[in-house]
MARBA-3410 file (N, C-alpha, C, O; in Angstrom, 1 decimal):
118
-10.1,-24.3,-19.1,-9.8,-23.8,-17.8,-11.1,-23.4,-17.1,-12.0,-22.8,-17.7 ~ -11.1,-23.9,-15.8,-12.3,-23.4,-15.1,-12.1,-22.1,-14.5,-11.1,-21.6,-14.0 ~ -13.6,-21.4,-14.8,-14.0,-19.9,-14.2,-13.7,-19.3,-12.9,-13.3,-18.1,-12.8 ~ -13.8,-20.2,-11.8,-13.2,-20.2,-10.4,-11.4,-20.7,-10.4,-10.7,-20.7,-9.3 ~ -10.9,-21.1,-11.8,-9.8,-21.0,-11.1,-8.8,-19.4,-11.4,-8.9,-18.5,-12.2
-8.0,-19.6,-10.4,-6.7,-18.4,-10.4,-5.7,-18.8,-11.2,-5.4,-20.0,-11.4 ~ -5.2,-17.7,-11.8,-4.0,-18.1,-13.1,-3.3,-17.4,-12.4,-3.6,-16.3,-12.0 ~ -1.9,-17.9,-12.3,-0.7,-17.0,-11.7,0.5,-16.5,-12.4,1.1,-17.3,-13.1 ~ 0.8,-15.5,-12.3,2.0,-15.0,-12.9,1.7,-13.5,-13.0,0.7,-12.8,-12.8 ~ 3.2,-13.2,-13.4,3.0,-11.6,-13.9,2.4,-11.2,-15.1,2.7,-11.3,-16.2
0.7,-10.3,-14.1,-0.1,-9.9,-15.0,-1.4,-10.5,-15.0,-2.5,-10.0,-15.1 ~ -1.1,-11.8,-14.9,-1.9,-13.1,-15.1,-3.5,-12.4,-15.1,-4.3,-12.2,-16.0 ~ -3.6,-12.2,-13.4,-4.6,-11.9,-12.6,-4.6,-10.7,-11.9,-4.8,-10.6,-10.7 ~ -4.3,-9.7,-12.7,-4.4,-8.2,-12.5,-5.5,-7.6,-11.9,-6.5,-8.3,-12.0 ~ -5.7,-6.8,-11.5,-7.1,-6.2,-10.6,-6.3,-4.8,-10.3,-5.2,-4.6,-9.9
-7.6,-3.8,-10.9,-7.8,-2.5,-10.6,-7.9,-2.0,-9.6,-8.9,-2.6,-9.1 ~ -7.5,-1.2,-8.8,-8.2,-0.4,-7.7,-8.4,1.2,-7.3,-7.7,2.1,-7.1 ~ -10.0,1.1,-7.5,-10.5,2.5,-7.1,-9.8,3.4,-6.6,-8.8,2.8,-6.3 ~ -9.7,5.1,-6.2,-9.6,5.6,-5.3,-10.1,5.5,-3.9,-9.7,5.3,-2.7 ~ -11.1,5.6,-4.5,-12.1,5.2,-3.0,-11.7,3.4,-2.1,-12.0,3.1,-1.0
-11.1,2.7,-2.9,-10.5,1.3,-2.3,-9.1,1.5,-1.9,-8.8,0.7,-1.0 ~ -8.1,2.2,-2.2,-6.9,2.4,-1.9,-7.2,3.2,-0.7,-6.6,2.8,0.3 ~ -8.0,4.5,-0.6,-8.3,5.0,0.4,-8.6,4.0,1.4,-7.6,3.9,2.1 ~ -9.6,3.0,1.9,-10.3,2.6,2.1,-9.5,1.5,3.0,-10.0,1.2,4.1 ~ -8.3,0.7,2.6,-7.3,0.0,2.5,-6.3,0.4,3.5,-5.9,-0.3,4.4
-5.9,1.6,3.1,-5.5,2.8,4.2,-5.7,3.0,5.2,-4.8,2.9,6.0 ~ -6.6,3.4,5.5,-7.2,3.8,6.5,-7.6,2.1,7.2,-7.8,2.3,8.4 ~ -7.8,1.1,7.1,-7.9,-0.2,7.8,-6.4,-0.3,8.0,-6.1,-0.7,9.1 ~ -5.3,0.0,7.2,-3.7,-0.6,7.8,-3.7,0.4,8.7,-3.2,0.0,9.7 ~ -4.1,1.7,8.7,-3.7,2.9,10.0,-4.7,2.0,11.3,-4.3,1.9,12.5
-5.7,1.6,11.0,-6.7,1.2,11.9,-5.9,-0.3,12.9,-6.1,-0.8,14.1 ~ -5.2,-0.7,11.9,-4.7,-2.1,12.0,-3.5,-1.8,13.1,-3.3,-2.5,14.1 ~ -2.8,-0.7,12.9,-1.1,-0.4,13.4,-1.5,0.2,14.4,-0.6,0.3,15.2 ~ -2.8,0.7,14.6,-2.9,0.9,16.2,-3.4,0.2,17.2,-3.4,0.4,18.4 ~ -3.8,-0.7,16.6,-4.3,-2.1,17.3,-3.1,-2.9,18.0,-2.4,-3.7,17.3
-2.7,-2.7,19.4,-1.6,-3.4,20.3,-1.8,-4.8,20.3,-0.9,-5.6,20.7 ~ -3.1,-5.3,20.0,-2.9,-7.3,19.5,-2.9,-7.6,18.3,-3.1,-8.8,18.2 ~ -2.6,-6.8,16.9,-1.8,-6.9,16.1,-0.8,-6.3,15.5,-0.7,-6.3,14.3 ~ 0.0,-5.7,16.3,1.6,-5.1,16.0,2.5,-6.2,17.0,2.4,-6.8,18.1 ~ 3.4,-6.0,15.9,4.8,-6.7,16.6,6.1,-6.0,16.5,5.9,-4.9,16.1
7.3,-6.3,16.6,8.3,-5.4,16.4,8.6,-5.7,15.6,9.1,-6.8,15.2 ~ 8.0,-4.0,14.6,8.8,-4.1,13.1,7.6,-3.9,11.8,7.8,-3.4,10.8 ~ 6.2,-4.7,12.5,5.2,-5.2,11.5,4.3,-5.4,12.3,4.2,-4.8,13.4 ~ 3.2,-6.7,11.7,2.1,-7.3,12.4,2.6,-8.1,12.0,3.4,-8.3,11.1 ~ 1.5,-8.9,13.5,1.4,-10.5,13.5,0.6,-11.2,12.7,-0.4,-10.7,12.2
1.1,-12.3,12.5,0.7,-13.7,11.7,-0.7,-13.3,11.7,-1.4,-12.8,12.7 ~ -1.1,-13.5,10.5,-2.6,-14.0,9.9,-3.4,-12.3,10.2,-4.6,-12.3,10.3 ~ -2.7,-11.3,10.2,-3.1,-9.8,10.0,-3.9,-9.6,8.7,-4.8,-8.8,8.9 ~ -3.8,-10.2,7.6,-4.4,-9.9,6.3,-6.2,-10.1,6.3,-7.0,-9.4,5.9 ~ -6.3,-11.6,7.0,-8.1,-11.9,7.4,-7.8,-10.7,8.0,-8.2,-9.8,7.2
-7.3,-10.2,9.1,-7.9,-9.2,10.1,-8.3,-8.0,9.3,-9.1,-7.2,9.8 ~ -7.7,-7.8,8.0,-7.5,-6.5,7.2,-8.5,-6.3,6.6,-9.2,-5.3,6.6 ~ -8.7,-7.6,5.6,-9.9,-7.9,5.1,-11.2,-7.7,5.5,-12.1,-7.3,4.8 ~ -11.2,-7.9,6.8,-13.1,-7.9,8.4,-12.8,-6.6,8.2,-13.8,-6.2,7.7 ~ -11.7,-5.5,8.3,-11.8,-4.1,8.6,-12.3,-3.5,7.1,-13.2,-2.6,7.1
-11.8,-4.1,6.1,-12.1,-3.5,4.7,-13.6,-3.7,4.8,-14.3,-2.8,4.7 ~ -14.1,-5.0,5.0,-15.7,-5.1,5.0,-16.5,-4.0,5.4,-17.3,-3.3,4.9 ~ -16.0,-4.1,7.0,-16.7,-3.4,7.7,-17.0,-2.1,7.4,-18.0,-1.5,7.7 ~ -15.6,-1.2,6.3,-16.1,0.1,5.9,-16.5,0.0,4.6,-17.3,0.8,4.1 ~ -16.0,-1.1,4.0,-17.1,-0.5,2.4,-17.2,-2.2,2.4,-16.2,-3.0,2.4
-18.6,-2.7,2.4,-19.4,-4.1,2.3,-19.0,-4.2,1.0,-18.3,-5.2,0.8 ~ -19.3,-3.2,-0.3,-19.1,-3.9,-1.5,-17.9,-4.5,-1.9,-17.9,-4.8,-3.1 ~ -17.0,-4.7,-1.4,-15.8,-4.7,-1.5,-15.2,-6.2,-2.0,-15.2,-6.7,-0.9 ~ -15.0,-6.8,-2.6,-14.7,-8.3,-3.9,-13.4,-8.4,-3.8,-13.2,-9.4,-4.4 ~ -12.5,-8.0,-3.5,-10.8,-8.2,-3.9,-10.7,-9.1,-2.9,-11.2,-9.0,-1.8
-9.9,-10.1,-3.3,-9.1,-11.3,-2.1,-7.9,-10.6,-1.5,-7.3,-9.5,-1.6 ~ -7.7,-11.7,-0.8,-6.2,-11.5,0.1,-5.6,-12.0,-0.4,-4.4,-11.5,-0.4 ~ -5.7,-13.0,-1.0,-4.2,-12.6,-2.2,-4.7,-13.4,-3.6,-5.4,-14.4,-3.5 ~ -4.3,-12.9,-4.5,-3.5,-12.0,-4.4,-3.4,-10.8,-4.6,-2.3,-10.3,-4.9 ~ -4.3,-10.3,-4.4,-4.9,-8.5,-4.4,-4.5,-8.0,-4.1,-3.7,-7.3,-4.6
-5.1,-8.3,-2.5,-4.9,-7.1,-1.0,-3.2,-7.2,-1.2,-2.7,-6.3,-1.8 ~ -2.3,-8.6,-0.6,-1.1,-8.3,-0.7,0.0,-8.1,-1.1,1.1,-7.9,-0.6 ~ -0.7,-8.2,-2.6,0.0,-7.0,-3.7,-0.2,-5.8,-3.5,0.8,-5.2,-3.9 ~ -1.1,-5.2,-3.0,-1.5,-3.8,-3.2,-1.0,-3.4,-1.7,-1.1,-2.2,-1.6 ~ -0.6,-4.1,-0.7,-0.6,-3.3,0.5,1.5,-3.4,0.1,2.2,-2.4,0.4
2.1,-4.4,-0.5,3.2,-4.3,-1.4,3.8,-3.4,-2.3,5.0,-3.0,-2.3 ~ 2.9,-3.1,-3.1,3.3,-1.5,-3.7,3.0,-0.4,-2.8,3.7,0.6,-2.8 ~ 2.1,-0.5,-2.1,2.2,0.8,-1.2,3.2,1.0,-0.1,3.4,2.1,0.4 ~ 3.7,-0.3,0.4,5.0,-0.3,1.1,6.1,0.1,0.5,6.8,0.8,1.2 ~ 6.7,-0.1,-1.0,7.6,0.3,-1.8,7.4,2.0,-2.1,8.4,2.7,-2.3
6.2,2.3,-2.0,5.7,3.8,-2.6,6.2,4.4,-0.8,6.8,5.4,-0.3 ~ 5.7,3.7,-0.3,6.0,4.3,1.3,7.8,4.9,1.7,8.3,6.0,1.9 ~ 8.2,3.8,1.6,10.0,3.7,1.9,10.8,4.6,0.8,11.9,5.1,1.1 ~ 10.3,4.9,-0.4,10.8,5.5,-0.9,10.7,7.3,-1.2,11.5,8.1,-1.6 ~ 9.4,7.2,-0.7,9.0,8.7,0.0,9.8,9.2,1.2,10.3,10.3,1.3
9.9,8.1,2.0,10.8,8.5,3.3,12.0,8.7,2.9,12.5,9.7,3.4 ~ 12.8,7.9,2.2,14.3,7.9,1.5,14.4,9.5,1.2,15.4,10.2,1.5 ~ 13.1,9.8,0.4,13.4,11.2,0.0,13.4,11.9,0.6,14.3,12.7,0.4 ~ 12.7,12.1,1.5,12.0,13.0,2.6,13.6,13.2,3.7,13.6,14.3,4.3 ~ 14.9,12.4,4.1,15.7,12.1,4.5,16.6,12.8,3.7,17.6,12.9,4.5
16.8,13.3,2.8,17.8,13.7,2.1,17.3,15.6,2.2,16.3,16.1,2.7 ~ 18.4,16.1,1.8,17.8,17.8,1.8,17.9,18.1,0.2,18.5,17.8,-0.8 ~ 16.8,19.0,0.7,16.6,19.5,-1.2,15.0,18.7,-1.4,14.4,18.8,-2.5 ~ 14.5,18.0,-0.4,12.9,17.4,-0.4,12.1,17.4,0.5,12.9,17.9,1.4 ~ 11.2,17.3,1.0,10.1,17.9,1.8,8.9,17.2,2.0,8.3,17.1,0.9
8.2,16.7,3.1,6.7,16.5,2.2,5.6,17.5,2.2,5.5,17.9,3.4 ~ 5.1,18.0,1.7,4.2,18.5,1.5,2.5,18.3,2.4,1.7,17.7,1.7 ~ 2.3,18.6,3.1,1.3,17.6,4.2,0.0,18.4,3.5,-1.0,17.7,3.4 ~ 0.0,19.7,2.9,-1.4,20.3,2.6,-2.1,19.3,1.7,-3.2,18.7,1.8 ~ -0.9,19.3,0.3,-1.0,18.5,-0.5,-0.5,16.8,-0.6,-0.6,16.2,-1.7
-0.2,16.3,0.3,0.1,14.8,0.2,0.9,14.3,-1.0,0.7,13.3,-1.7 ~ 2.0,15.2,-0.8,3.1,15.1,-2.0,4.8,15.2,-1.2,5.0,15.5,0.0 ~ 5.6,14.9,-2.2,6.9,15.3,-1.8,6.6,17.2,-2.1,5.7,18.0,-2.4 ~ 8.0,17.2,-1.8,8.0,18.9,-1.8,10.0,18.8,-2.5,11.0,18.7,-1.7 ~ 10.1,18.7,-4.1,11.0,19.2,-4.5,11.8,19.8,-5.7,11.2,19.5,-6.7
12.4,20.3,-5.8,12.8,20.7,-7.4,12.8,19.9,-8.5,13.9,19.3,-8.6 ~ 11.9,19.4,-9.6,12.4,18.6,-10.5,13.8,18.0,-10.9,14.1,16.8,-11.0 ~ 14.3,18.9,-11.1,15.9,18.2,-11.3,16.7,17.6,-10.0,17.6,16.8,-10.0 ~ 16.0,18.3,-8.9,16.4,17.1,-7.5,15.5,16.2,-7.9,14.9,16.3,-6.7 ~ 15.0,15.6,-8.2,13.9,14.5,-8.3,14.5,13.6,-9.5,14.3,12.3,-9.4
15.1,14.2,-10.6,15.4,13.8,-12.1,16.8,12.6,-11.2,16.8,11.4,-11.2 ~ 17.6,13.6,-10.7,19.3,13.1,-10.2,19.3,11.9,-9.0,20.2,11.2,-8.8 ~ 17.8,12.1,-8.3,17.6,11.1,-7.4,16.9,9.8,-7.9,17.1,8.8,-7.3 ~ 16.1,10.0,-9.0,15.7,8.5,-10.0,16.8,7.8,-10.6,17.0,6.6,-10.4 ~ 17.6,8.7,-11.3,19.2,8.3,-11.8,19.7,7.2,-10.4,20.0,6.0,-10.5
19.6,7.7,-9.7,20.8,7.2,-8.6,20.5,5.9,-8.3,21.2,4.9,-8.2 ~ 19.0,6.1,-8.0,18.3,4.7,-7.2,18.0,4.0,-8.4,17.2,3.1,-8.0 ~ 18.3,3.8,-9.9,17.2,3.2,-10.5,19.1,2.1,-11.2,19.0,1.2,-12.0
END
């Protein structure tokens, strides 16, 4: 198998990411969603991911992860970690927490709410 190629599947081609790259990631999709020539109803438009990529550069140059399948895997779990924070945040007995960038709720409301969804 050659060194330049991609092996695909679950796991295959795993990649780590920093704090400082998740941050970093973040802050280019907040940068991106206020951008009115790349939002559409609902999302962004076509071919948003190069655009995400030029933003990721531009704040940290060292930056090596592709667009895919890296970046949108990883902007993928943070959409799933997103929707499901709000699910909670929707219900009573949960909270977010803004000081701390957490939910805000009783363990055993948290234990009865994994049961439900899982």
């Amino acid at each position: 198998m050659e060194n330049d190629e991609i092996v695909r599947g679950r796991g295959k081609n795993k990649c780590f990411w920093t704090g400082e790259e998740v941050k970093v990631l973040i802050e280019a999709l907040q940068e991106l969603a206020c951008d009115p020539m790349w939002k559409s109803d609902g999302g962004f438009k076509n071919n948003y991911m190069s655009e995400l990529l030029k933003i990721i550069l531009r704040k940290q140059p060292t930056f090596t992860k592709q667009v895919s399948p890296h970046i949108e895997s990883k902007v993928k779990w943070l959409k799933n970690r997103f929707h499901a924070i709000v699910e909670m945040c929707k219900e009573s007995g949960c909270s977010w927490n803004d000081a701390e960038k957490k939910i805000s709720c009783e363990k055993q409301w948290y234990d009865d709410w994994c049961k439900v969804r899982n």
